[in-house]
C-alpha positions as a LaTeX table, in Angstrom:
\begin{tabular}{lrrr}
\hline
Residue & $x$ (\AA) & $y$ (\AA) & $z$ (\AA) \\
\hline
Unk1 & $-235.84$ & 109.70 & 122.23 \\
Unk2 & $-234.59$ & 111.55 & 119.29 \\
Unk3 & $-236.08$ & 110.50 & 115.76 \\
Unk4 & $-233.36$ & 109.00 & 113.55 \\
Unk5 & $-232.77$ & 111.12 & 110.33 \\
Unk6 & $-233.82$ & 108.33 & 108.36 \\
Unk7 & $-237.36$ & 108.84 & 109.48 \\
Unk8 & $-239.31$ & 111.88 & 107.84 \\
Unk9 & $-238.68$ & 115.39 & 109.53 \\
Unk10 & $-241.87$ & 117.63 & 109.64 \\
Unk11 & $-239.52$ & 120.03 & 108.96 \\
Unk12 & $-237.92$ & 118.95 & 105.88 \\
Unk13 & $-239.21$ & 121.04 & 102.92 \\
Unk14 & $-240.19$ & 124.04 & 105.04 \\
Unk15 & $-237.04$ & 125.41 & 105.87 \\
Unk16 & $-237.11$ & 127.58 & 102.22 \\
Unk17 & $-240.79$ & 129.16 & 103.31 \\
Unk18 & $-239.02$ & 130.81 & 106.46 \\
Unk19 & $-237.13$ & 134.14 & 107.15 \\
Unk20 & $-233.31$ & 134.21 & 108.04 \\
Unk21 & $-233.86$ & 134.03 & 111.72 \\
Unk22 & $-236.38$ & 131.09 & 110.98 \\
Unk23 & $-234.39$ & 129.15 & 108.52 \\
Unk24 & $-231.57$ & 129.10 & 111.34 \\
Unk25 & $-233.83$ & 128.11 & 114.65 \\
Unk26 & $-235.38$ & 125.22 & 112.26 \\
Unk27 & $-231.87$ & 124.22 & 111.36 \\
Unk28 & $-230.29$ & 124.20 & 115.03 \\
Unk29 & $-233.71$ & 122.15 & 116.34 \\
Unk30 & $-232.79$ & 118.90 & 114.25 \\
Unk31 & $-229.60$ & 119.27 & 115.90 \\
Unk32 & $-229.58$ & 117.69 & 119.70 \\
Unk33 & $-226.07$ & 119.27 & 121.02 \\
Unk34 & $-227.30$ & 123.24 & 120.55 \\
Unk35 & $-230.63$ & 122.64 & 122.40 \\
Unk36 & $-228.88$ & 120.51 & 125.18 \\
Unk37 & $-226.53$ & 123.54 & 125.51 \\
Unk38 & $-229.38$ & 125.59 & 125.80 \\
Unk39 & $-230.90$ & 123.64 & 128.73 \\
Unk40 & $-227.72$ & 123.48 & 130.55 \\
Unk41 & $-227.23$ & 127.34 & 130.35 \\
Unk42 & $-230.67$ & 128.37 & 131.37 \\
Unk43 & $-230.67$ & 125.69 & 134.13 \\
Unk44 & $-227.54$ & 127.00 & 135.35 \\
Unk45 & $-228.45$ & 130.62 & 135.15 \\
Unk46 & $-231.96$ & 129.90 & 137.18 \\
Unk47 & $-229.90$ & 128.37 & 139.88 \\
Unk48 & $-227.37$ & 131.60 & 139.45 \\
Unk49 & $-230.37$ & 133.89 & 139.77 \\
Unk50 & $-231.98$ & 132.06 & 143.11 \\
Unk51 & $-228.75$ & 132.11 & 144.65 \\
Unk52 & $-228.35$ & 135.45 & 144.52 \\
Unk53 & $-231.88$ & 136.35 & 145.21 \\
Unk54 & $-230.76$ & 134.30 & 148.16 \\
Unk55 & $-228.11$ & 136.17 & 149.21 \\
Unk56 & $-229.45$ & 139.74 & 148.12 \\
Unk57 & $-232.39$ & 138.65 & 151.36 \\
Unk58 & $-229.72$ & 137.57 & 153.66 \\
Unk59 & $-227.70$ & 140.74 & 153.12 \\
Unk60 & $-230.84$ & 142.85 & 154.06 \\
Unk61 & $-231.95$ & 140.08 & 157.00 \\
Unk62 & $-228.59$ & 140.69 & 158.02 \\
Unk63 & $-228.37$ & 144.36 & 158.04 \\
Unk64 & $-224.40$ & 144.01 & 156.94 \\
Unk65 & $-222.51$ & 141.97 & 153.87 \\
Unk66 & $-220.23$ & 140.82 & 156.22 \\
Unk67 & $-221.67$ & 137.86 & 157.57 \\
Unk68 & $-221.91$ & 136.56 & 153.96 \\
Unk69 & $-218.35$ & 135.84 & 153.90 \\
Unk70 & $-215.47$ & 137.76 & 152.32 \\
Unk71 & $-215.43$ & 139.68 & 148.81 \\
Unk72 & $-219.40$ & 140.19 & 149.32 \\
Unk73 & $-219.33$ & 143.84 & 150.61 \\
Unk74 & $-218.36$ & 144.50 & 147.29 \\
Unk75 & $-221.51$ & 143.52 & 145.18 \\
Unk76 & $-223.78$ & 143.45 & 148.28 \\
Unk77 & $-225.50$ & 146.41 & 146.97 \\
Unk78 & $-226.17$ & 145.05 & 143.33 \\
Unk79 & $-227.94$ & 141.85 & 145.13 \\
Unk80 & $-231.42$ & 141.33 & 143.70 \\
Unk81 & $-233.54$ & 141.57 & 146.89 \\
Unk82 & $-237.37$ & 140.78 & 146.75 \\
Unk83 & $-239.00$ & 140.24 & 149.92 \\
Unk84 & $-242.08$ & 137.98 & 149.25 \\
Unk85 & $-240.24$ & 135.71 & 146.69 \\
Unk86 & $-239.14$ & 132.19 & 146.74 \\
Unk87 & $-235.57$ & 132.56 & 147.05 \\
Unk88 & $-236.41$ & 135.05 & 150.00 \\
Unk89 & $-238.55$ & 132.86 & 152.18 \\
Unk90 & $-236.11$ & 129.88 & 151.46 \\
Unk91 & $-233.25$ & 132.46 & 152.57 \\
Unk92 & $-235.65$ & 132.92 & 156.17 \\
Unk93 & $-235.22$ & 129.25 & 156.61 \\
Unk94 & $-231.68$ & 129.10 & 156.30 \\
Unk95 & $-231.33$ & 132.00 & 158.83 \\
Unk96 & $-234.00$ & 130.47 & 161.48 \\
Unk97 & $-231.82$ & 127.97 & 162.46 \\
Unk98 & $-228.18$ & 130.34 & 163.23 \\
Unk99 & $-228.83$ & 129.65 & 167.07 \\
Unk100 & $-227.25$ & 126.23 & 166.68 \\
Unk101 & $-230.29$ & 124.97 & 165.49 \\
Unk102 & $-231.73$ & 124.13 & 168.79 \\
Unk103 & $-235.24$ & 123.95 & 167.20 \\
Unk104 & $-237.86$ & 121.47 & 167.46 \\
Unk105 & $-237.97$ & 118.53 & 165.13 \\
Unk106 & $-240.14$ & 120.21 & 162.51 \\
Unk107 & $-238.07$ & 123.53 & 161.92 \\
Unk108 & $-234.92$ & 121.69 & 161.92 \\
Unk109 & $-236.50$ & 119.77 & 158.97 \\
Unk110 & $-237.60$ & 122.57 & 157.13 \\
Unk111 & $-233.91$ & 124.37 & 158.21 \\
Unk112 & $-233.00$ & 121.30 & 156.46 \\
Unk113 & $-234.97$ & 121.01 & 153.32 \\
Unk114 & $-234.15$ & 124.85 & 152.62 \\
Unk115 & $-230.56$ & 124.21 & 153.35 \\
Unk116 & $-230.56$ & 121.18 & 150.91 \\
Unk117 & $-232.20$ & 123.29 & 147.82 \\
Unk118 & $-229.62$ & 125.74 & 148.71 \\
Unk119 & $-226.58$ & 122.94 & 148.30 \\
Unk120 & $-228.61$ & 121.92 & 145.38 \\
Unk121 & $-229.08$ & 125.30 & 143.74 \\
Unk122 & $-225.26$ & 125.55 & 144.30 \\
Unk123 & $-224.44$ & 122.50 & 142.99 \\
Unk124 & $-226.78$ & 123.30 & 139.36 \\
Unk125 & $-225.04$ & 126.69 & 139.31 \\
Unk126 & $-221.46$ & 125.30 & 139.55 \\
Unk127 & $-221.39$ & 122.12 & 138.43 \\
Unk128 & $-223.82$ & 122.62 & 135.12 \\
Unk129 & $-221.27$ & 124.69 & 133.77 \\
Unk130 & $-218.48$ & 122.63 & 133.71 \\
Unk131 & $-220.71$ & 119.31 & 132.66 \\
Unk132 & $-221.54$ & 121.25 & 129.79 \\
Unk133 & $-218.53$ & 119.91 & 127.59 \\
Unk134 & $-219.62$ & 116.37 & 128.48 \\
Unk135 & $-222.85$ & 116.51 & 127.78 \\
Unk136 & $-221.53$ & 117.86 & 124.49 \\
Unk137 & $-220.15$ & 114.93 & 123.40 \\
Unk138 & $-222.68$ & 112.63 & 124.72 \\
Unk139 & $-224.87$ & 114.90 & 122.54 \\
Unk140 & $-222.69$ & 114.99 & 119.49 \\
Unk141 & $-222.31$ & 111.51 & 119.60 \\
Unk142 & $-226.06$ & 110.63 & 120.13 \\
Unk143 & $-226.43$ & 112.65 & 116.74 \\
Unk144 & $-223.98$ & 110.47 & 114.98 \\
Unk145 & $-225.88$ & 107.25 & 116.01 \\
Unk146 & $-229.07$ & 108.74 & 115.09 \\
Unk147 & $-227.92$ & 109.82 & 111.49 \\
Unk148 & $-227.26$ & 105.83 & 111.29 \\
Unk149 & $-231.01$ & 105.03 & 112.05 \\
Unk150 & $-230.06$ & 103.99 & 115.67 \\
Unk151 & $-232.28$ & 104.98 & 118.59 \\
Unk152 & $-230.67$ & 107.16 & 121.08 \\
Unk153 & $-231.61$ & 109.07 & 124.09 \\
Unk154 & $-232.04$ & 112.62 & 124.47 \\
Unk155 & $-229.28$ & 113.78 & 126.60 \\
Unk156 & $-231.27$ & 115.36 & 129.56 \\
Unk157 & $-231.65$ & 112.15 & 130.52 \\
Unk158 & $-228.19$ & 112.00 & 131.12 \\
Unk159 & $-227.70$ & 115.43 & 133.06 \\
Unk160 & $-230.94$ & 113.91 & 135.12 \\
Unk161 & $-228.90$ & 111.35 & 136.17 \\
Unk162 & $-225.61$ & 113.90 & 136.60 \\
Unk163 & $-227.83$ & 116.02 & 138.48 \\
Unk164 & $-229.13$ & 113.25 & 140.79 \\
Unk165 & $-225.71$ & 112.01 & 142.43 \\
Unk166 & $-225.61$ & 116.06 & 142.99 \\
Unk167 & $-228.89$ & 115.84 & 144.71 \\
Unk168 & $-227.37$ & 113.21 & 146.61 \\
Unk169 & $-224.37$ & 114.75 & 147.89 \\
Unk170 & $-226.07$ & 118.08 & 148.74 \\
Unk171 & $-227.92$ & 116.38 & 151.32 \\
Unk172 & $-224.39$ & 115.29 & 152.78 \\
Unk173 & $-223.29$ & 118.82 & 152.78 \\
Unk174 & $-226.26$ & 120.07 & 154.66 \\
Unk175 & $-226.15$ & 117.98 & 157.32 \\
Unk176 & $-222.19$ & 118.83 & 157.61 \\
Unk177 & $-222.72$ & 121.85 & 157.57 \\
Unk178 & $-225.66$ & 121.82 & 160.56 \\
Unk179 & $-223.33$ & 119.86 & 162.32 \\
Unk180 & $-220.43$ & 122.68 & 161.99 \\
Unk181 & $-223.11$ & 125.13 & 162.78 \\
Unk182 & $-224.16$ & 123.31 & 166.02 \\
Unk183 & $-220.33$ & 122.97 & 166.91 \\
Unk184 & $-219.36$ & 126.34 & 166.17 \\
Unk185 & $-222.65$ & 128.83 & 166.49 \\
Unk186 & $-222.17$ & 129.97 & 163.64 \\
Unk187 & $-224.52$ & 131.68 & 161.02 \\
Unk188 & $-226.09$ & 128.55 & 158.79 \\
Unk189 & $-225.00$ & 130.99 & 155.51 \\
Unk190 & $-221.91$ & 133.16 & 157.08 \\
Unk191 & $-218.58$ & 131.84 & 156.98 \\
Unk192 & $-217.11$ & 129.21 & 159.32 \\
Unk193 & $-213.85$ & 131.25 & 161.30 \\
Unk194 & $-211.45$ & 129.79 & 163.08 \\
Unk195 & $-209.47$ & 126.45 & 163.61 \\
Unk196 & $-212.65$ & 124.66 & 161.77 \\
Unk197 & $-212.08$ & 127.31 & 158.28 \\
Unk198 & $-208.54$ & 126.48 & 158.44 \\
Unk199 & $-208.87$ & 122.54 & 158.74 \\
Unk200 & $-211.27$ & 122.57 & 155.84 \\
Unk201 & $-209.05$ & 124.29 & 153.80 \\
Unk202 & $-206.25$ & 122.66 & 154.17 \\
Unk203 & $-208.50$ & 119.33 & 153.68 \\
Unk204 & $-209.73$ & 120.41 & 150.64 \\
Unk205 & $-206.17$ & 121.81 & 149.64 \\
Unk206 & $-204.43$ & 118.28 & 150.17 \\
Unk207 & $-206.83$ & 116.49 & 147.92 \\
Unk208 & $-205.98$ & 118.38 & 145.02 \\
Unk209 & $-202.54$ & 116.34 & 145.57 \\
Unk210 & $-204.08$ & 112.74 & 146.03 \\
Unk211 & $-204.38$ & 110.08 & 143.15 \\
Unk212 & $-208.32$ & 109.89 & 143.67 \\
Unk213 & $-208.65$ & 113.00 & 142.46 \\
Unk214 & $-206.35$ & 112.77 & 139.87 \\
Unk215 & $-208.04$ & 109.82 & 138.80 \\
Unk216 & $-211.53$ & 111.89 & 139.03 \\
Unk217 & $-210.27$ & 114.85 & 136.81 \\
Unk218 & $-208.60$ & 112.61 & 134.07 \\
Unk219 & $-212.31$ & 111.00 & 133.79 \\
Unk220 & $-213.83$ & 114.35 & 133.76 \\
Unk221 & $-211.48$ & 115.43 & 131.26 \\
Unk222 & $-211.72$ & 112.80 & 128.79 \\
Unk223 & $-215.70$ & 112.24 & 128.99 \\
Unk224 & $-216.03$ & 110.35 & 125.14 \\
Unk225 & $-213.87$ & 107.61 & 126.24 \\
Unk226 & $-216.41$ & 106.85 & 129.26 \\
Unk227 & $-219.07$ & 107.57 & 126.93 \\
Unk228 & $-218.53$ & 105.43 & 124.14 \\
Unk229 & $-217.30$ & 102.51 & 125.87 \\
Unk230 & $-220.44$ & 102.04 & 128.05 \\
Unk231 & $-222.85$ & 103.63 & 125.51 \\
Unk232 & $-226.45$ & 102.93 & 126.25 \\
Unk233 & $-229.49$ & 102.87 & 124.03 \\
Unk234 & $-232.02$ & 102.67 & 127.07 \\
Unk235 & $-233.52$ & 105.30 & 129.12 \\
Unk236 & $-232.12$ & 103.50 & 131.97 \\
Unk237 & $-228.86$ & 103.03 & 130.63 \\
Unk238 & $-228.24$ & 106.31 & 129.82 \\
Unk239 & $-229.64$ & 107.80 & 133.29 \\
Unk240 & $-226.87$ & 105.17 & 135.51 \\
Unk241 & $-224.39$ & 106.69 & 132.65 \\
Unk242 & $-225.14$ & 110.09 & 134.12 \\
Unk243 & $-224.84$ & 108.95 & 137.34 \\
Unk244 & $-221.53$ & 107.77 & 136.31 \\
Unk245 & $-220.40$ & 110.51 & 135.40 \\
Unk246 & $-221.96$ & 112.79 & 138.12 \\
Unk247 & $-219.82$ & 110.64 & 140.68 \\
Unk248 & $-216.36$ & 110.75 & 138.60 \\
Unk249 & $-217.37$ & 115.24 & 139.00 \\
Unk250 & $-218.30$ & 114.69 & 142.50 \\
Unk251 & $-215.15$ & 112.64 & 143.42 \\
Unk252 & $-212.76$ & 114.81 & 141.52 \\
Unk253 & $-214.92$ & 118.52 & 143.32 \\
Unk254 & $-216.52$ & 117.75 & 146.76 \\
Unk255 & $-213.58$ & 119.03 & 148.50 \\
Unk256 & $-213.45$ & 122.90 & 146.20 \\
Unk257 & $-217.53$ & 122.42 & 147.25 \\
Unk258 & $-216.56$ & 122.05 & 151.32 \\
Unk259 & $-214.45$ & 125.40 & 150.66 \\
Unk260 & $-217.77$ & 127.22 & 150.48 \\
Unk261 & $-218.12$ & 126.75 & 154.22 \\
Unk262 & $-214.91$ & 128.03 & 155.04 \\
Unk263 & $-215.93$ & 131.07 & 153.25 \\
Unk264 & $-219.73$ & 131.39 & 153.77 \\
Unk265 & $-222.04$ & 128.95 & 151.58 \\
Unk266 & $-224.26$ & 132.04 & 150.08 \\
Unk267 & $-220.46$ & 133.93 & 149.24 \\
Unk268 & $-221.32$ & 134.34 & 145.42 \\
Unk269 & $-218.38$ & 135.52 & 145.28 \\
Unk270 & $-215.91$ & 132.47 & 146.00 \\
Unk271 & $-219.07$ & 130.60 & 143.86 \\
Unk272 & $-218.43$ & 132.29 & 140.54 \\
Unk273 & $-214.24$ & 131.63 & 141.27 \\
Unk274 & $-214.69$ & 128.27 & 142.30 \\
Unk275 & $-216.85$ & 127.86 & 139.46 \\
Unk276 & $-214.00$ & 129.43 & 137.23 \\
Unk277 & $-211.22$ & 127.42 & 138.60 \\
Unk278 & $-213.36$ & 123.71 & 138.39 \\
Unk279 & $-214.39$ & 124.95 & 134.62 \\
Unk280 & $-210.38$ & 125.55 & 134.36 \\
Unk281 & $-209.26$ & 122.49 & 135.77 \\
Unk282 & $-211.71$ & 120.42 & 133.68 \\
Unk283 & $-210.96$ & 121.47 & 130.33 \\
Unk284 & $-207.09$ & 122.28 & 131.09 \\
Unk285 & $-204.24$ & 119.41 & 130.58 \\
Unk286 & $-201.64$ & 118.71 & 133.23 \\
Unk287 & $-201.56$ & 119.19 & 137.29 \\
Unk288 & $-200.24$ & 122.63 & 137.35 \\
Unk289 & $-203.85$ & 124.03 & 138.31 \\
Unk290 & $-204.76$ & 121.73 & 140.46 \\
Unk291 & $-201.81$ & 121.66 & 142.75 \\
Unk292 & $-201.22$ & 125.48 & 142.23 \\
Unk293 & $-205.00$ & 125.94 & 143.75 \\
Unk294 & $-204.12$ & 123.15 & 146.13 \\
Unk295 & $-201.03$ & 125.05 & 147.18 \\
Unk296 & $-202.71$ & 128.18 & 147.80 \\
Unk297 & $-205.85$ & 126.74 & 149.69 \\
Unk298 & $-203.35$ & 124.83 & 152.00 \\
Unk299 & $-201.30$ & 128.37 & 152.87 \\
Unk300 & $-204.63$ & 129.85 & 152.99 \\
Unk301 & $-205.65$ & 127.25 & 155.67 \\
Unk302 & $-202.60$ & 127.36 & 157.32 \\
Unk303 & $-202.34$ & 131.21 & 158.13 \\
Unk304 & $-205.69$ & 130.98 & 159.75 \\
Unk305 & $-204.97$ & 128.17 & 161.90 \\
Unk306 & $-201.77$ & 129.96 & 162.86 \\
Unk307 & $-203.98$ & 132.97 & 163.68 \\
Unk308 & $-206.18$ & 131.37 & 165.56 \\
Unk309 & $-204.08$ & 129.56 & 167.63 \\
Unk310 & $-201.64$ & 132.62 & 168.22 \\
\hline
\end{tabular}
């Protein structure tokens, strides 16, 4: 929990011995937003980093960028690629189980479990991002409460509990997307062609048009009136408040997250715009985003239904 300022800082009467640089860390450490920020960014950028260790393997396992989905071949080549790491061996997994994952019971689990920290990594690298403004205010009003002597939790409690519904619904996106891959043969990372890419486009399209996920993005949007109203002064509290929150995000961006296996789920590429476009949509005001990318997804979808059935 943080220490309310009424309490005695160990700081306090210190700050004048420092240097410049000094002076300013001491000063942002007594405040709780900029070190919350600070988690969220290097959380995001680990998961950023592992997914494209990820992909960097894949692209060499491979042999071509194609099979990663469309706009890779482009920064194939600037991939970080290290053999014996983590993200490499994880990427192995993923790949082990392209032949419709016909496996026995024990490699489809660990297809599985390296499939789900894959969903997950995705998840932290997209989703972190555009949390960040509400874990902002959860932050900034934390500090308020505290400067009136109140106990308050530190807000990675709260992105714990965002984090978790995440958690949660990567482990419904793997096993969607084994299921696609048993239907289809295709590669567990590469890009789902076809009728199949086209429905889930045009799936994911149409729900940027319904009222749950208008209702979704005004919560998202408007995080302090969530916040305050249900404010929580207990570790538990404040963990089912991130939960809250991580299922108002989750209803208002599984269906941008499905596009990923339309266009290959290790495609950094469609990540980082998808990422771009949910930050966008978030912080923006009005529909014209959303429908505009709903628009586009749905000709998108359309086209290569059209092709495939032609």
């Amino acid at each position: 929990m943080f220490t309310p300022r009424g309490n005695k800082d160990p700081l306090d009467g210190q700050f004048d011995q420092l240097d410049r640089s000094g002076r300013v860390i001491a000063t942002l450490a007594r405040k709780p937003v900029w070190p919350v920020l600070a988690m969220v960014l290097v959380t995001a950028a680990i998961a950023w980093w592992f997914l494209l260790s990820m992909a960097g393997s894949i692209a060499l396992i491979e042999g071509s960028p194609q099979p990663l989905g469309p706009g890779m071949s482009i920064i194939s080549r600037f991939l970080p690629v290290d053999p014996g790491s983590f993200a490499a061996r994880i990427a192995d997994l993923c790949l082990s189980g392209d032949s419709g994952f016909l496996l026995a019971s024990g490699s489809v689990l660990s297809v599985a479990s390296a499939l789900f920290m894959m969903w997950f990594a995705m998840a932290a690298a997209m989703m972190l991002p555009t949390a960040a403004p509400m874990i902002r205010t959860y932050a900034e009003i934390a500090d308020t409460g505290a400067a009136r002597g109140e106990p308050v939790v530190h807000p990675a409690v709260l992105a714990g509990g965002y984090l978790l519904v995440w958690a949660l619904a990567a482990i419904v996106f793997t096993l969607v997307q084994m299921l696609i891959s048993s239907i289809t043969g295709a590669t567990a990372t590469g890009p789902v062609g076809g009728v199949i890419a086209g429905l889930i486009l045009i799936g994911a399209g149409a729900y940027q048009f319904s009222a749950i996920k208008q209702a979704c993005l005004t919560k998202c949007r408007n995080p302090f009136t969530t916040l305050f109203a249900r404010w929580k002064t207990s570790v538990s509290g404040v963990f089912r408040l991130g939960m809250e929150q991580g299922l108002w995000c989750l209803g208002c961006c599984w269906a941008l997250m499905l596009i990923m296996l339309a266009v290959g789920s290790m495609n950094v590429v469609w990540m980082a715009a998808l990422t771009v476009f949910t930050f966008v949509e978030k912080t923006g005001a009005g529909r014209v985003t959303t429908r505009t990318g709903g628009a586009i997804v749905i000709l998108w979808g359309s086209a290569l239904v059209w092709g495939a059935l032609n």
